[in-house]
C-alpha positions as YAML, in Angstrom:
chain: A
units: angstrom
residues:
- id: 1
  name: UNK
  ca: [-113.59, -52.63, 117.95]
- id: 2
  name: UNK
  ca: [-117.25, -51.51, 119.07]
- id: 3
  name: UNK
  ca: [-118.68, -55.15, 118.48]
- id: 4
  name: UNK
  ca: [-115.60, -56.64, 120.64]
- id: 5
  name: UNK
  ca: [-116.44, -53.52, 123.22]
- id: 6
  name: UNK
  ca: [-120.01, -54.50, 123.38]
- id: 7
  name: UNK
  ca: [-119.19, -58.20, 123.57]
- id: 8
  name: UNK
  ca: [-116.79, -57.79, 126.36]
- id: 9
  name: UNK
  ca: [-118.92, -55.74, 128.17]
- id: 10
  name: UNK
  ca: [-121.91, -58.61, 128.13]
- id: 11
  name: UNK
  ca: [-119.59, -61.28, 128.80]
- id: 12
  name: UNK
  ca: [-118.12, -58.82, 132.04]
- id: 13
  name: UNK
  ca: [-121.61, -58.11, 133.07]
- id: 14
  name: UNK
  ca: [-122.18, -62.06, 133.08]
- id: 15
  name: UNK
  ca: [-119.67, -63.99, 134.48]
- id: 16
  name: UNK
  ca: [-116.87, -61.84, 135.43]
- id: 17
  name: UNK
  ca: [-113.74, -60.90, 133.28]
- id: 18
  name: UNK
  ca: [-111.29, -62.94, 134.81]
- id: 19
  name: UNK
  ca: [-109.95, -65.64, 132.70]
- id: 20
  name: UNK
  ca: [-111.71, -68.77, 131.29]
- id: 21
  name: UNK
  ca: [-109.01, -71.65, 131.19]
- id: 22
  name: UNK
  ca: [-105.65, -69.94, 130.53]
- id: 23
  name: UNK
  ca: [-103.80, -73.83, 131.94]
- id: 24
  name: UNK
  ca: [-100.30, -72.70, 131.95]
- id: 25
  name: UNK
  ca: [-99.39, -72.58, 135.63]
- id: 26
  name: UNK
  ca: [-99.02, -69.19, 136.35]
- id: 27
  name: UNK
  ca: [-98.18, -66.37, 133.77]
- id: 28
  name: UNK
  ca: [-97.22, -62.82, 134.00]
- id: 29
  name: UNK
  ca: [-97.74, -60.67, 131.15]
- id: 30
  name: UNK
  ca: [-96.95, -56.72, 131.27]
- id: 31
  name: UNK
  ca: [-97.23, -54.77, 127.93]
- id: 32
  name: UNK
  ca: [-96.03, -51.00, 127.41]
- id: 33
  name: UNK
  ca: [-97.21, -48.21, 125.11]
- id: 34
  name: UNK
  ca: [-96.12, -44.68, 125.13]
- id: 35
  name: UNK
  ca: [-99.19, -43.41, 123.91]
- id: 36
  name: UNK
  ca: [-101.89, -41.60, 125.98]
- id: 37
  name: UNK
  ca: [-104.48, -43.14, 126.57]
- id: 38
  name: UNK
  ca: [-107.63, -43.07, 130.09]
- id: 39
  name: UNK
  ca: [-106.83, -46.24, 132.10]
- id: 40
  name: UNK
  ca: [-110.82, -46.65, 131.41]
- id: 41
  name: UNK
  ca: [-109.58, -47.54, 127.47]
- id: 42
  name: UNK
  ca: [-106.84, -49.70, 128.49]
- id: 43
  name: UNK
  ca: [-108.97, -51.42, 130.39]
- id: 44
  name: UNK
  ca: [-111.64, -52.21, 127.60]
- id: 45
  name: UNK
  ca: [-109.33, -52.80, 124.97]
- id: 46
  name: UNK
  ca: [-106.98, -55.35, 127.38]
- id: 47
  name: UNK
  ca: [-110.48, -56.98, 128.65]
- id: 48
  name: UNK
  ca: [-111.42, -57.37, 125.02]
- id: 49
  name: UNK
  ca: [-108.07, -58.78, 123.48]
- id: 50
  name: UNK
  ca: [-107.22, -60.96, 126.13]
- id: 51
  name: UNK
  ca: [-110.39, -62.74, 125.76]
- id: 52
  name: UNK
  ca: [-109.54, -63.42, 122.42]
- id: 53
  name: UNK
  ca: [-105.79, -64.66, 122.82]
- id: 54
  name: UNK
  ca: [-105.18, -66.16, 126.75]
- id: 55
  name: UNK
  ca: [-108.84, -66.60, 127.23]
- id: 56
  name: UNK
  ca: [-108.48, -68.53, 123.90]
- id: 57
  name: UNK
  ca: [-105.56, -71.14, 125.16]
- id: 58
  name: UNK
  ca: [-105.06, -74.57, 126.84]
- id: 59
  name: UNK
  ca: [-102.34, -76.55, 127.72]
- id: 60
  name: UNK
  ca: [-103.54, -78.92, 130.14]
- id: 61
  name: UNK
  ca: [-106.97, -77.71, 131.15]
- id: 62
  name: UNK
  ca: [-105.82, -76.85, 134.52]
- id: 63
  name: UNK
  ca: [-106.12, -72.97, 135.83]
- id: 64
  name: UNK
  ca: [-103.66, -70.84, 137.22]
- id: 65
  name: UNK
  ca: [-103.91, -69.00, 140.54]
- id: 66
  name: UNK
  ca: [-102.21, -65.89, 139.68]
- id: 67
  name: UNK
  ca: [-102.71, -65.30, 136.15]
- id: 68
  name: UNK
  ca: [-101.95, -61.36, 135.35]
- id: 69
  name: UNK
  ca: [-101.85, -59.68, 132.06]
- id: 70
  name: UNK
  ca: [-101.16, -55.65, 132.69]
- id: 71
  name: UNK
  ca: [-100.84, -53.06, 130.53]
- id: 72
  name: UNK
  ca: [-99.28, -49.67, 131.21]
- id: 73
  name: UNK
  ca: [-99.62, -46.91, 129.50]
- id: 74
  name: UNK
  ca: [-97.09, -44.14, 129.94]
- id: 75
  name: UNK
  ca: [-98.17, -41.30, 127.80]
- id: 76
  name: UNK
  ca: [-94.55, -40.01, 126.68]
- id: 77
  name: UNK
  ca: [-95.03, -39.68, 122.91]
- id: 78
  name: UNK
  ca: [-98.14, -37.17, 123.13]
- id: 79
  name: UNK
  ca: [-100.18, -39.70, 120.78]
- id: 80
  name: UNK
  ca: [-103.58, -39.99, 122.30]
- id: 81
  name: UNK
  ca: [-105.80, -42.38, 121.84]
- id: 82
  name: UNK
  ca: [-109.31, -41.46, 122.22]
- id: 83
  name: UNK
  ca: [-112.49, -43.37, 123.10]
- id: 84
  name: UNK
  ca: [-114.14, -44.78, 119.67]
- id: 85
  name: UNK
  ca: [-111.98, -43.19, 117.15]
- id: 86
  name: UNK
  ca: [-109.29, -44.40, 114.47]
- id: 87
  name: UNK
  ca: [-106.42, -44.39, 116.53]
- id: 88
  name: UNK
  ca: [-108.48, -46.66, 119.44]
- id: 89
  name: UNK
  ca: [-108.94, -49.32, 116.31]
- id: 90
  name: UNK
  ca: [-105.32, -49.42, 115.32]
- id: 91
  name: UNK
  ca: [-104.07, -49.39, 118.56]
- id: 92
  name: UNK
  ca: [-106.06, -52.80, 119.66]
- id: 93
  name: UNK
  ca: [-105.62, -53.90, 116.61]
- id: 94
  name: UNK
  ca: [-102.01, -53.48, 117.36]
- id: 95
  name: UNK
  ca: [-102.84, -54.84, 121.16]
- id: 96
  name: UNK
  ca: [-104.48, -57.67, 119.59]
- id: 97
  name: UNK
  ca: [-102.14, -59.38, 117.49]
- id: 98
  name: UNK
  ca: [-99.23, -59.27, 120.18]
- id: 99
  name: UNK
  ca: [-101.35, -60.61, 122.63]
- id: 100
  name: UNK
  ca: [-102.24, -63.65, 120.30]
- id: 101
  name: UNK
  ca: [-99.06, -63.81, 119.53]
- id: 102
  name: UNK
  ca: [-97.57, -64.30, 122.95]
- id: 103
  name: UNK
  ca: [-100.32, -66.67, 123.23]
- id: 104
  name: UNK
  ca: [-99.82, -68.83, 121.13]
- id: 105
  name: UNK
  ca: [-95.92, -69.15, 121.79]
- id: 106
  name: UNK
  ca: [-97.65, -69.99, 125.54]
- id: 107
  name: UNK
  ca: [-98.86, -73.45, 123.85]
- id: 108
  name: UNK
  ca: [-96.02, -73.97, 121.78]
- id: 109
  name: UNK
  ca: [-93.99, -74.05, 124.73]
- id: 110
  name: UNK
  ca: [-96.58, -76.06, 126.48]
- id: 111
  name: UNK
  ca: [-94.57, -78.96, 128.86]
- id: 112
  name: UNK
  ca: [-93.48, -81.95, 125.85]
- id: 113
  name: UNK
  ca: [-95.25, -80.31, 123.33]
- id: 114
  name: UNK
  ca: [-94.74, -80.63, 119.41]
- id: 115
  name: UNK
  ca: [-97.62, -79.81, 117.99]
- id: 116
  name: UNK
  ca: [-100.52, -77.05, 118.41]
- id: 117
  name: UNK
  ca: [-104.15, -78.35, 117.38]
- id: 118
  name: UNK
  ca: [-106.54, -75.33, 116.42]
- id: 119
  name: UNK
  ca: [-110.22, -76.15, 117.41]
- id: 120
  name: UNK
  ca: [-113.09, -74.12, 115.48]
- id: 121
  name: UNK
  ca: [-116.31, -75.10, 116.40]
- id: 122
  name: UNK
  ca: [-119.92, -73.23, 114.43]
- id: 123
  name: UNK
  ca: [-122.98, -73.47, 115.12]
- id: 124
  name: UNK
  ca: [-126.57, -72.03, 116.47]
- id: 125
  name: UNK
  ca: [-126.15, -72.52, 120.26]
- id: 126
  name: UNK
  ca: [-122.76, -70.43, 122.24]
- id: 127
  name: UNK
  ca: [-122.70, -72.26, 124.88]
- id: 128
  name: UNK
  ca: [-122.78, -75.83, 123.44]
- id: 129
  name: UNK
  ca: [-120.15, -73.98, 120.94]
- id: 130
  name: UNK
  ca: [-117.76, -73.28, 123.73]
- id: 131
  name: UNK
  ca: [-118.36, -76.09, 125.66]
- id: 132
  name: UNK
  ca: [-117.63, -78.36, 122.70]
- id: 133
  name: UNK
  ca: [-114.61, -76.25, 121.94]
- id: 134
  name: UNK
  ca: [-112.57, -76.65, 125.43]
- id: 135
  name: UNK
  ca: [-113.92, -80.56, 125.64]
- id: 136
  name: UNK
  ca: [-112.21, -81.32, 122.17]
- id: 137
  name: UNK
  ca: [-109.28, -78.93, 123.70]
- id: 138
  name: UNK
  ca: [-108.79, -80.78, 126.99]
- id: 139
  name: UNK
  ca: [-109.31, -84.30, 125.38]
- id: 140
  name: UNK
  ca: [-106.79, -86.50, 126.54]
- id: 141
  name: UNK
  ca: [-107.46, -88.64, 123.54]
- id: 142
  name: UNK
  ca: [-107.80, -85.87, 121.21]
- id: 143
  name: UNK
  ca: [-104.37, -84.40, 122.58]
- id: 144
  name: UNK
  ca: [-102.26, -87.63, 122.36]
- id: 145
  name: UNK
  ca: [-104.05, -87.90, 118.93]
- id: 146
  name: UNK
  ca: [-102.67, -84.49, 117.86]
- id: 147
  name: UNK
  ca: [-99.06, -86.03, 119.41]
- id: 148
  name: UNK
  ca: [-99.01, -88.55, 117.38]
- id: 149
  name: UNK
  ca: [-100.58, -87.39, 113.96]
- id: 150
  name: UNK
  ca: [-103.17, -89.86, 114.36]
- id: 151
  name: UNK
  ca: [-106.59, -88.81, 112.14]
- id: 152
  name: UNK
  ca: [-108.88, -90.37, 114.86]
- id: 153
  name: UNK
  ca: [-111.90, -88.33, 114.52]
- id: 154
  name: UNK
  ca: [-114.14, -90.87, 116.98]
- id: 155
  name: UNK
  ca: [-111.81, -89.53, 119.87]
- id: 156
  name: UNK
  ca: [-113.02, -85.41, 118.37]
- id: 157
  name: UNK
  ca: [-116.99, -86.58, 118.28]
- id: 158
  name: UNK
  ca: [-116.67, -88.53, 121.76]
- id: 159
  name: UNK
  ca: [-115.61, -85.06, 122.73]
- id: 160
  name: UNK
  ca: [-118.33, -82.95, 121.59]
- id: 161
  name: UNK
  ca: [-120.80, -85.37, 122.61]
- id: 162
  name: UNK
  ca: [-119.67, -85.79, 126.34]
- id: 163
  name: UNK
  ca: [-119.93, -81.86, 126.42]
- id: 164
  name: UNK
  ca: [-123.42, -81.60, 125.26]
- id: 165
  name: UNK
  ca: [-125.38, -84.24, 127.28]
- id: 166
  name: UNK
  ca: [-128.56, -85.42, 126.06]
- id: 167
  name: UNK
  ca: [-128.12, -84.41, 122.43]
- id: 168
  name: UNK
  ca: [-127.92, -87.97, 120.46]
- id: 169
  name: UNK
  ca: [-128.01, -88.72, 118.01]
- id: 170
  name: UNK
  ca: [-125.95, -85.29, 117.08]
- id: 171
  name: UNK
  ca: [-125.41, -84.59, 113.37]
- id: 172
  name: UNK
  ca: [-122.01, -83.12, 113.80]
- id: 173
  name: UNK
  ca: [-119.40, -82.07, 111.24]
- id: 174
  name: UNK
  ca: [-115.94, -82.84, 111.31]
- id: 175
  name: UNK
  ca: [-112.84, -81.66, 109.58]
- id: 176
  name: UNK
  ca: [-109.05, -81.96, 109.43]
- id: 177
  name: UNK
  ca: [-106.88, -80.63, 108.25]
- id: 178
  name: UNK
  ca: [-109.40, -79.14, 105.51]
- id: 179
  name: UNK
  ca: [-110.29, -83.25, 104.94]
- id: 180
  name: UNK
  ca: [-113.65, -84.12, 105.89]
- id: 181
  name: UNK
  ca: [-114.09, -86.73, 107.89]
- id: 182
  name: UNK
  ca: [-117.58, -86.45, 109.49]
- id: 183
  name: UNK
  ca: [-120.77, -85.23, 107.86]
- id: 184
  name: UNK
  ca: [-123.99, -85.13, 109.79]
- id: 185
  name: UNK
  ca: [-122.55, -87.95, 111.90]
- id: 186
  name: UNK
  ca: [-121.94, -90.24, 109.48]
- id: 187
  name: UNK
  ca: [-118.45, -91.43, 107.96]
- id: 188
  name: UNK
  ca: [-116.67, -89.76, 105.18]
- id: 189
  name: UNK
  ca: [-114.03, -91.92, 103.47]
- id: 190
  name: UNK
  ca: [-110.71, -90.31, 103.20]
- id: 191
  name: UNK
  ca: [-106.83, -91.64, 101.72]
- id: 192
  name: UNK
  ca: [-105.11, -92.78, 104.69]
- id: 193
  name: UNK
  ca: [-102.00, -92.07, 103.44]
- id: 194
  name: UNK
  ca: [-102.52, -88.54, 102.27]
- id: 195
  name: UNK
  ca: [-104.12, -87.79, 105.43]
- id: 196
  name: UNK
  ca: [-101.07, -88.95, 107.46]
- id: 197
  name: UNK
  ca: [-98.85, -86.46, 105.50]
- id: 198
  name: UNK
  ca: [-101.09, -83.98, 106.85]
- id: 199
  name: UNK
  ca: [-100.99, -84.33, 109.78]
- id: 200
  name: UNK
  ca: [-96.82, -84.19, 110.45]
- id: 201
  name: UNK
  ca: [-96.86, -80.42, 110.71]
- id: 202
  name: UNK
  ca: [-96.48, -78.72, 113.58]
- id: 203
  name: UNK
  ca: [-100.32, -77.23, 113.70]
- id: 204
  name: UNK
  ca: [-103.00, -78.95, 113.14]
- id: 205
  name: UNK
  ca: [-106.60, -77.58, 113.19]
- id: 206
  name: UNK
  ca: [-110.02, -79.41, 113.87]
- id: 207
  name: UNK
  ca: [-113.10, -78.02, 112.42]
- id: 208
  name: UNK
  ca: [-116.18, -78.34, 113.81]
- id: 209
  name: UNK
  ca: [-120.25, -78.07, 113.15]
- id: 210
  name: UNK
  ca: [-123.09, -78.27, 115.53]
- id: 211
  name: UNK
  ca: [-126.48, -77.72, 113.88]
- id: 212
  name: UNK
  ca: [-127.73, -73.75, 113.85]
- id: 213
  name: UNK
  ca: [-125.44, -71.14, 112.27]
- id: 214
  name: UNK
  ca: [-124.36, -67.70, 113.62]
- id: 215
  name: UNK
  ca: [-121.99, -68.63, 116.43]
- id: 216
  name: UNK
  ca: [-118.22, -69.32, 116.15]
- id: 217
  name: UNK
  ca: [-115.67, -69.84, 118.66]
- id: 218
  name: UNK
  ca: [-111.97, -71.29, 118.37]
- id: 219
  name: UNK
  ca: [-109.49, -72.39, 121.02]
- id: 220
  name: UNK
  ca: [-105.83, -73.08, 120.57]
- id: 221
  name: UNK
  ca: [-104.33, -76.37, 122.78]
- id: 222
  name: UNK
  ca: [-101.17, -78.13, 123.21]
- id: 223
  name: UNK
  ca: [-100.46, -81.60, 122.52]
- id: 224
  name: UNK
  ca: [-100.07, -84.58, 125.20]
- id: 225
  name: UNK
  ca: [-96.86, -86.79, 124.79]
- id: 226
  name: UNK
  ca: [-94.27, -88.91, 127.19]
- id: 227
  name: UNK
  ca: [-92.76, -85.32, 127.57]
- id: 228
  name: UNK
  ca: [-95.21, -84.04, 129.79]
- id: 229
  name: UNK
  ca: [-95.71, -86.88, 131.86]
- id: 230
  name: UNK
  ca: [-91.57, -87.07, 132.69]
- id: 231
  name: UNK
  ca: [-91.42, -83.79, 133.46]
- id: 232
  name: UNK
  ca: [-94.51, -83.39, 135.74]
- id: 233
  name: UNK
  ca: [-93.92, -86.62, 137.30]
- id: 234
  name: UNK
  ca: [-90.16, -85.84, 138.18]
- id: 235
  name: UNK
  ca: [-90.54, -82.61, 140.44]
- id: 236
  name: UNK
  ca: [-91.75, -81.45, 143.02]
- id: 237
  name: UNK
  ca: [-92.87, -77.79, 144.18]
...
């Protein structure tokens, strides 16, 4: 908990707490606790989990207007929860994994979708890491990829590369599915047809590495099939 505090208070301090790419129209999201606890905790330990479960989302890449998460605190079961001590850890731990959870059912029940891709990106520069991450999220190509179990790891790298300008040649890393594909930028071989069995399942994850080592980021993203296009292209607000 005290690395995510200090963490969220950094990333606060920089840019603002409000969130990053959340692309699900507009979401309202109130959680409840009877436990005690100063609204300056539940602030910290809602900043810090929701930057690691809406902050960590995409559907389409487009933001929301009115995005809220809220969560109230009523105090009615006499359990306090004080500033830096066990009970703060297990209760965002607790706080955590809902919020993930609800997440994540967010981009399962993205417009058309079928499948969830999981992008992990590592590597020695955060910035390029994140920027990488939510280009290989947002990817058209990478998206209707995921739709249609297709192992096209050009579409991943084209990605990565349009998101860090002026980096080629880039020895990237890529993985699927635990398969590598890509190492240093060159070609792996791989069996086709094993590969397309892995890719049927309903999550698929994409991992990632830029040169350095010590950073590490992940974003979750829905896929892109005729779905989302009828549906978007049939109403009207």
């Amino acid at each position: 908990i005290e690395t995510l505090r200090q963490d969220y208070i950094r990333t606060a301090q920089a840019k603002g707490a409000g969130m990053i790419q959340p692309s699900f129209a507009t979401m309202l999201c109130f959680v409840e606790t009877d436990a005690r606890l100063s609204a300056q905790t539940a602030d910290l330990l809602l900043g810090v989990c929701v930057k690691r479960s809406f902050d960590r989302i995409s559907v389409d890449g487009q933001l929301s207007t009115n995005d809220t998460a809220i969560l109230i605190a009523s105090g009615e079961s006499g359990v306090a929860v004080e500033p830096e001590s066990e009970s703060e850890r297990r209760f965002g731990e607790a706080l955590d994994m809902l919020l993930r959870r609800l997440a994540l059912q967010i981009v399962r029940d993205g417009e058309g979708a079928v499948r969830v891709g999981r992008v992990v990106v590592r590597g020695g520069h955060l910035p390029n890491v994140e920027r990488a991450a939510r280009a290989v999220a947002n990817s058209p190509l990478v998206k209707t990829a995921l739709h249609g179990g297709d192992a096209n790891w050009g579409r991943v790298a084209q990605a990565v590369g349009m998101a860090i300008p002026d980096s080629a040649p880039l020895p990237l890393d890529i993985a699927i599915e635990g398969q590598q594909v890509c190492v240093a930028g060159q070609a792996i071989g791989y069996d086709d047809a094993a590969m397309g069995k892995r890719l049927q399942g309903s999550e698929i994850e994409y991992v990632i590495g830029l040169p350095g080592d010590g950073c590490e980021t992940e974003v979750f993203f829905s896929d892109l099939g005729h779905e989302y296009i009828r549906i978007n292209a049939e109403y009207t607000t």
